[in-house]
Structure formats: structure tokens, C-alpha cells
N, C-alpha and C positions, 0 to 999 in steps of 0.2 A: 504494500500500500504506500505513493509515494501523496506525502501531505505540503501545502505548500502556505509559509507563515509571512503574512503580509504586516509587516508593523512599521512603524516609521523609523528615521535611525537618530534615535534619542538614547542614551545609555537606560530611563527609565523605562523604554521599552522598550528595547531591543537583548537587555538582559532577562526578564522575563522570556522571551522567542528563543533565546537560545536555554532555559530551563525547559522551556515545552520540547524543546528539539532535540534536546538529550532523553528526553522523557519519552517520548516516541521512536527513537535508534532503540532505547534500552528494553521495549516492547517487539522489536523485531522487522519496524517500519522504517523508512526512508524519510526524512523529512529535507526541504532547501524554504529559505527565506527571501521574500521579495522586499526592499529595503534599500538604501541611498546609499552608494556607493563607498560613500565614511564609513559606514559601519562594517564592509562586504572583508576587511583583512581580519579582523576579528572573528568573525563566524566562520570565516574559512580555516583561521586556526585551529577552530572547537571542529574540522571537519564535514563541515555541511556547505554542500551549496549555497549559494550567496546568485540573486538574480539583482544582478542593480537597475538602479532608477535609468530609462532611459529617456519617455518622454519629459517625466516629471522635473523639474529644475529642482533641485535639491538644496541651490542658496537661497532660493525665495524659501523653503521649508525651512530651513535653523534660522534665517531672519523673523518669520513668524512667531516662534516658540523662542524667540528674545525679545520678544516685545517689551516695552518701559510702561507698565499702565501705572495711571496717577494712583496714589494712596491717600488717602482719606473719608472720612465719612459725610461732607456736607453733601447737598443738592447736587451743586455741580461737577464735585471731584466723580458723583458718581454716574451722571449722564454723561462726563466725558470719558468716563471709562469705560461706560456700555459700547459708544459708538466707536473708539477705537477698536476694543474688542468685536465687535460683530462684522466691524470692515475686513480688519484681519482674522477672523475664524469662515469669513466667507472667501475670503482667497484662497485660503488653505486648504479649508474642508469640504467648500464644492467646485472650488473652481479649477484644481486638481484633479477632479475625477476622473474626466475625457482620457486625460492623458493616465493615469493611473489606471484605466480598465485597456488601454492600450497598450500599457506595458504586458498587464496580467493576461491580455489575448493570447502573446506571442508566445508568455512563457506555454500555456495552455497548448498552442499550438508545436511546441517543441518537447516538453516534458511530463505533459499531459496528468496532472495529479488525479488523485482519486477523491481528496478532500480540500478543501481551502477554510483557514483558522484567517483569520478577519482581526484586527483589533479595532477598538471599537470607533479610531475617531479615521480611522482609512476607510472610506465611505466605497471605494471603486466596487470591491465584490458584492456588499450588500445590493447596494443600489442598483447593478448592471449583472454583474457576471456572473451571478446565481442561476439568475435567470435565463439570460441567454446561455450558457452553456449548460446547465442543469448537473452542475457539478455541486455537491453536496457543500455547506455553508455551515460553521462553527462561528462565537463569537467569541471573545478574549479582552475582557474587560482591562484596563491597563488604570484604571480605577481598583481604592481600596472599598469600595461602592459600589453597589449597585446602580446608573446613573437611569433604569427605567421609570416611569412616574408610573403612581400610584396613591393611594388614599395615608400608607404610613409613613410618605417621604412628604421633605416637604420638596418644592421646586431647585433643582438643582443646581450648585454654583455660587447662591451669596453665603452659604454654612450657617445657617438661620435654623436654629431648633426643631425636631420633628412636630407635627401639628399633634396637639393635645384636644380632647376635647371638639365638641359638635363647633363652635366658634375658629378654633384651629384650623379644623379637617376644610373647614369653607375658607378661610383665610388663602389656605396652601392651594386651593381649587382654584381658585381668581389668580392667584399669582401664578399658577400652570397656564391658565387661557391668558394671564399677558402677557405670559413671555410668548405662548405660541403666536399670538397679534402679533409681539414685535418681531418673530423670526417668519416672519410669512412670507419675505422674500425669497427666504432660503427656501421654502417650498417650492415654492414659484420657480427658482432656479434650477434645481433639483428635478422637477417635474418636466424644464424644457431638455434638460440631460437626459433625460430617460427616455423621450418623446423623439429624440433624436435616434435612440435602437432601436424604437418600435414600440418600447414596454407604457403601460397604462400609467397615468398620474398616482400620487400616493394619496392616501385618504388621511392620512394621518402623519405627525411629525418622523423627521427620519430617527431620530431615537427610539421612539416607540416601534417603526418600523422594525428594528432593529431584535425589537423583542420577540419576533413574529418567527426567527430563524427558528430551526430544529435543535440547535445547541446555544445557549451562554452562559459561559464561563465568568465566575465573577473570581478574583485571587484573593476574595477575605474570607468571615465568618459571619451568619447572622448576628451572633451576641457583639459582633463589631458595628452590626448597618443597620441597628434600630431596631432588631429582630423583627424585622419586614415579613409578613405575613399575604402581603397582596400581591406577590409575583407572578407570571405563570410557570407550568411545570417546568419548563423548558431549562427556566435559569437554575444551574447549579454552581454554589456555594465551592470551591474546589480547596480554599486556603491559601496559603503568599505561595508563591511560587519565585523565590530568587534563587542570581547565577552570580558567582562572583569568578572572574578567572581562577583559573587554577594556581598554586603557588606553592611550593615546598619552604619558600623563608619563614623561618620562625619569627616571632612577634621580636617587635622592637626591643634590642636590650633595655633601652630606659622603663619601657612596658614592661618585660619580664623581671626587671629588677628594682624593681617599687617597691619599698619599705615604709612610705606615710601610710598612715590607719586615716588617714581623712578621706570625707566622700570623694569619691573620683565623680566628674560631671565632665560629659560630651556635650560641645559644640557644635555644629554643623549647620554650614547654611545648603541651599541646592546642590542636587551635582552639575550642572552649568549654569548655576547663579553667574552672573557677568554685571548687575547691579551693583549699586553701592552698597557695601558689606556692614548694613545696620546692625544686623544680627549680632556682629562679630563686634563692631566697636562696645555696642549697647555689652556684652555681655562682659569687654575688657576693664572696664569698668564697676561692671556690676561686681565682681569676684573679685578685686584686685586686693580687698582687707576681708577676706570670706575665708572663716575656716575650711575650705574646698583647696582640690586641685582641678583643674583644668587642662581641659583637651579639647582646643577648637581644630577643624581641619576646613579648608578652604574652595579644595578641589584642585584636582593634579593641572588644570587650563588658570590655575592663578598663584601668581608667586608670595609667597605671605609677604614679603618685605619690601611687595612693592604696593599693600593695602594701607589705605588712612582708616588704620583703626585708632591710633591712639599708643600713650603709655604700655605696656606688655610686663602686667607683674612677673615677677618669681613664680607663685604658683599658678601659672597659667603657661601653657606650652602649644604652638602654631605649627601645625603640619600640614601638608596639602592632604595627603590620606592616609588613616589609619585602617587593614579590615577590622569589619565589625564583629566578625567573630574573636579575633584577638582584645577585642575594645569592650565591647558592650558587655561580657560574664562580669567586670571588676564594676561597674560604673554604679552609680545609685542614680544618677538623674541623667536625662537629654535632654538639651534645647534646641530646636528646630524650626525649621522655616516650615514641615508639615509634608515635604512628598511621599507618595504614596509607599515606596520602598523602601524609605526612612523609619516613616511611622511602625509601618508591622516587621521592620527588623527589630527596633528596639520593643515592641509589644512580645513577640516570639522569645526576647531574652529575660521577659517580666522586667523589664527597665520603664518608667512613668517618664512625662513627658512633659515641658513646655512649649507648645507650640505658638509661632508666631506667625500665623497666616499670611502670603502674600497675594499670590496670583492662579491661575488656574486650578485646581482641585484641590489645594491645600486648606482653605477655609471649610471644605466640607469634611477635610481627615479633622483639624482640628476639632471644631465640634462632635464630630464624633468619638474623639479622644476624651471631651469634656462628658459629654453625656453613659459614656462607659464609666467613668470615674476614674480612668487610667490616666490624668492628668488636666492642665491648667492652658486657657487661651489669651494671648495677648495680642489684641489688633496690632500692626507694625505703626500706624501713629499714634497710639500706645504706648509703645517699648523704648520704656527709659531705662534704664541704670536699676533705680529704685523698685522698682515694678518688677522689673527681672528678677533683683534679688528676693524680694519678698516670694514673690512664686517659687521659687527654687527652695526655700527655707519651707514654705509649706511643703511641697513633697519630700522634705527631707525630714521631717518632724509629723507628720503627721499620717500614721501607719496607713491609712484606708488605700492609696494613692498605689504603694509598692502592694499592698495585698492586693486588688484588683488586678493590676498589674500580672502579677503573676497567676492568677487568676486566668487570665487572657489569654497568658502565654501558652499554659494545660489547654486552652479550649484549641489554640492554634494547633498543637501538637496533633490532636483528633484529627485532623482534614490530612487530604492526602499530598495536598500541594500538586506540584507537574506532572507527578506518576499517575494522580485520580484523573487532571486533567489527558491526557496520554489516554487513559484507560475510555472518558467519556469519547472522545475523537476517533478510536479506534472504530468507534460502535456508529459512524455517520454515517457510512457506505451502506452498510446493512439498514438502517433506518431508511433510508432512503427509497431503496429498492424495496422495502415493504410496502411504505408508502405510495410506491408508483403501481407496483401488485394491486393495492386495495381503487386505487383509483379507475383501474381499468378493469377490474372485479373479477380478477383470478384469485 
């Protein structure tokens, strides 16, 4: 069975795509990745197939996913922030498509898979090449969420609390029908993509659309997403699903040879944060007369010493990266910017969290980190010095935080991660071809 993983080439998804691809070799199946050509030496080192971006322009894609949106809470910080964001999530996310089912024809037409894994914001298979080729269709949430709507979520993207209560449930309902009013272009456009292969208009958002496949995949846990109750059958729960290259180095001498009995605390802002490093000045500060030791790390694309964060106490030490398996066993707390392979690594090692929400999905982990009890949110015009510290001192004093915590992590260990994912993918060909039996009533 050869399977074909279309995800964009971001390290938060594309590490993922190579956990599923290991996951599916180790089942006894073939997997190759359709993806932007930065990411194609990588995957070919893990062994797999690599089909790069050919229509697609691959710099207009990492300039998207750099976008600067304004932060703040007033009126206008955030209608300027909707309509940057919806200009550029509409270049990216439909206006890519043509060319992204053009890429997937060819491979289609050369290598011919028996399955196609989707992640959820590459729109080209859902939208087009399911249909017209009638090749079997998975989806691969790259969310620590589930992003389908429904009556227990609320509308996805501002990290706004689950709807409580008859007033809530309407609350969140109105706020579903205005975002759909204000993305009604994107149908519109979407609709004229589609009308162009031949295929009928959608009735419904491409999200929800989205829900309609025979598989999705989501890489968390209910007790992580509200314990959501209004899904259809379709979407299964799988667990995190991370890849970290392989490496035989043992952990950093100064890691392995630490003698303070003080909390150890991890920093980290994105892994291509390129923004101004608030996170990191805010926290060099917060710490610098705090019974703590400190571990920020910046990301191996920024040199720590050439960041204005400020003074750099004693106990506080700047690396571009540490792994988190060597990291996170010793730590008592993490402060974060909130991405989604952030969040459920330090959940998976019962580590609690402050998160400081910025941009895309991160406001919706953060809240969800609050509403678990697994830790503390701080809007980023917010995040001072003081604010930090205090957050940090409560999860370090106050047991509920680490016992949830670990809590979370037993519940994480229960899912199967990439092998369960692997295991539901294996089973689409076969669904499929039931499916087409019953329809034509053999």
C-alpha cells in the first residue's frame, strides 16, 4: 500500500508527516511526502520519498506563516488583525490550491498511491483530488484540537472559553454564523476552484467540509479538547504524534551535571518565531533574582547574542536548542508562546505550563491548557516581568497545576500516537471499497 503525506514544510508539520511515515514503513507500507522542497533533505534522510513543491511557490508559503499581526486587545488592533489575516490565509489557503492539486495530479499520475493523509490547512486533496481521482482521503489535524465546529466548541481561533450554559451555546452559535458571513468569500472562491474541475459548489464551510472525509485524525486527547462530545464518528482522537531527528549525543554536560536542587524552568518561544523575542526579554527579567534556574532556547535560525533581550543573569542560560527529552524529565515549569508540539510535549512529560499566546492556534492551546488546569495564560500585551513571575511562582507553589499535569500526561500515554494513526490509515482502502460495494448494491 503506497500512502502519500501532503503537509506543508513547516518543522510543526512536517515533523509530525515524518512520525506518521515511520509509522506506516513500520506496518509494512510504503509511505513518500508531498511538501516544499526545504523540507525534501530531511525526509529523504528518514528515507522516504520526498515529492517537492513544483507548481506551488514555496516563498510566498514561509512568507505567509511569518506574518507580523498587531497584538492587542482594542477595536482596532483587532479588525486590523482580522483583515491582515484573512488576506493572507486567503492567498495561502485557496489561492494555492490550482497549483497544489496540480502538483498532486502528477505525482498521482507517476506513483499512483492507494491512500492520500491531507493535513488539514492543504486544502488541494480535500477540495479537488478526492474526488476527481477517487483515491481514498484521511485527514491529519496538525492542531492540538479538534478545529470542527460544533455545539461544545466554541468558534475557532480567538481561545475564548468553551460555551457554558443555554446563553453560551447561542453566544458561540452567532459567533460561528459571523465568522462564516465574514469568510464567505472564501467560499465563493473555493466554489469557483472547484467549478473549474467540474465538481459541484460546497454547501457548507471548507472546514466542516473537511469533516465529511472517511478519516480525521486529530494528534490530542478529548480530556485535552473540552471532552467534545459533538463530533462525528469519523474523527479519531489518535494522541501527539512527535519526530525528533535521531541522535546518539548525550544531553549536554552542563544538563547532565547539574547539582542546584532549584526549580529548573524552560523557556521557549516558536520554533520559527522571527518576531521580536518578548517572550525571552519578558522572562530575563522576570527570573533574574528568582530562586529558579533557567533554560530559554531561541531556535537553531536565531543566534542568542545577537537578540535585545536585555541583562542575562547567572541563573539563567541561552541556547538555540535543547531536546526535550533530555530537558523537560528535570524541569518543574515551561513558559511558552503555546505551539501545538510544545504544548503536548511538555503535557506528555506532566510538566505545567505558562503560556503566552501569540498568533495562529496558540490562543486556542493556551486556553485549553487553562481550562485543563494544566497551567496559567498570559495575553502577550500582558506579559510583563511581574506577571510572569507571579504565574510561575503559582505553578511552582501551588500542587493542583503539577498534579493535573501529570494527570494529563497518564491520559496521553493511553493513545496510541503515529502507530494508532498508521493502524486507522491502513484500514482506508478497505473502507473505501466497501463503500463503493454498498453503493452499487453488491
Amino acid at each position: 500500500m503506497r500512502v502519500l503525506l501532503t503537509f506543508w514544510p513547516f518543522p510543526g508539520h512536517v515533523n509530525p508527516a515524518l512520525a506518521l511515515a515511520h509509522a506506516i514503513r513500520a506496518r509494512g507500507h510504503e509511505p513518500a511526502v508531498y511538501t516544499g522542497g526545504s523540507a525534501c533533505a530531511l525526509i529523504e534522510r528518514e528515507g522516504f520519498r520526498c515529492f517537492p513543491f513544483k507548481h506551488v511557490n514555496e516563498e510566498k508559503v514561509h512568507a505567509f506563516a511569518h506574518i507580523n499581526l498587531p497584538i492587542g486587545k482594542s477595536v482596532r488592533d483587532q479588525l486590523k488583525r482580522a483583515s491582515i489575516l484573512k488576506t493572507q490565509l486567503h492567498e495561502w489557503l485557496v489561492a494555492t490550491v490550482p497549483d497544489q492539486v496540480a502538483d498532486i495530479n502528477d505525482i498521482v499520475a507517476e506513483w499512483r498511491p492507494d491512500a492520500i493523509v491531507q493535513e488539514t490547512a492543504l486544502w488541494g486533496p480535500v477540495l479537488v483530488v478526492h474526488e476527481t481521482t477517487h483515491i481514498p482521503l484521511a485527514i491529519f489535524s496538525t492542531f492540538s484540537a479538534c478545529v470542527l465546529p460544533g455545539p461544545d466548541a466554541p468558534a475557532f481561533g480567538r481561545g475564548v472559553p468553551p460555551p457554558r450554559g443555554t446563553f453560551g451555546r447561542f453566544r458561540a452559535s452567532a459567533e460561528r454564523a459571523a465568522l462564516n458571513w465574514f469568510s464567505s468569500d472564501f467560499r465563493n472562491a473555493v466554489d469557483k476552484i472547484r467549478g473549474s474541475f467540474g465538481l459541484s459548489p460546497l454547501t457548507m464551510s471548507v472546514t466542516e467540509y473537511a469533516g465529511t472525509v472517511p478519516l480525521y485524525m486529530v494528534p490530542s486527547i478529548p480530556e485535552f479538547d473540552y471532552n467534545r462530545r459533538d463530533l462525528p464518528p469519523t474523527v479519531h482522537y489518535v494522541g501527539p504524534c512527535p519526530w525528533a531527528a535521531p541522535s546518539t549525543e548525550p544531553p549536554p554536560e552542563w544538563l547532565m551535571n547539574r547539582t542546584s536542587q532549584r526549580p529548573l524552568i524552560h523557556v521557549t518561544e516558536a520554533t520559527i518565531h522571527v518576531q521580536d523575542p518578548l517572550l525571552l526579554r519578558a522572562s530575563a527579567a522576570a527570573f533574574k533574582d528568582m530562586d529558579v534556574d533557567v533554560v530559554m532556547t531561541c531556535g537553531t535560525h536565531r543566534d542568542p547574542a545577537t537578540l535585545a533581550i536585555g541583562p542575562v543573569a547567572a541563573n539563567i542560560r541561552i541556547e538555540r536548542y535543547v531536546p526535550h527529552n533530555h530537558l523537560l524529565p528535570k524541569c518543574a515549569a515551561m513558559v511558552t508562546m503555546g505551539g501545538a508540539g510544545t504544548v503536548m510535549s511538555a503535557l506528555s512529560a506532566g510538566v505545567p505550563l505558562v503560556v503566552v499566546p501569540t498568533d495562529w492556534d496558540k490562543p486556542e492551546n493556551a486556553q485549553r491548557v487553562v481550562e485543563s488546569g494544566v497551567g496559567l495564560r498570559i495575553d502577550p500585551d500582558q506579559c510583563t516581568p511581574e506577571r510572569l513571575r507571579r504565574a510561575v511562582e503559582r505553578l511552582l507553589t501551588e500542587p493542583s497545576f503539577r498534579d493535573n499535569a501529570r494527570r494529563m500526561a497518564d491520559a496521553l500515554a493511553r493513545y496510541g500516537g503515529a502507530a494508532r494513526a498508521a493502524e486507522l490509515i491502513e484500514a482506508l482502502p478497505l473502507q473505501a471499497a466497501s463503500r463503493q460495494r454498498v453503493a452499487v448494491g453488491v
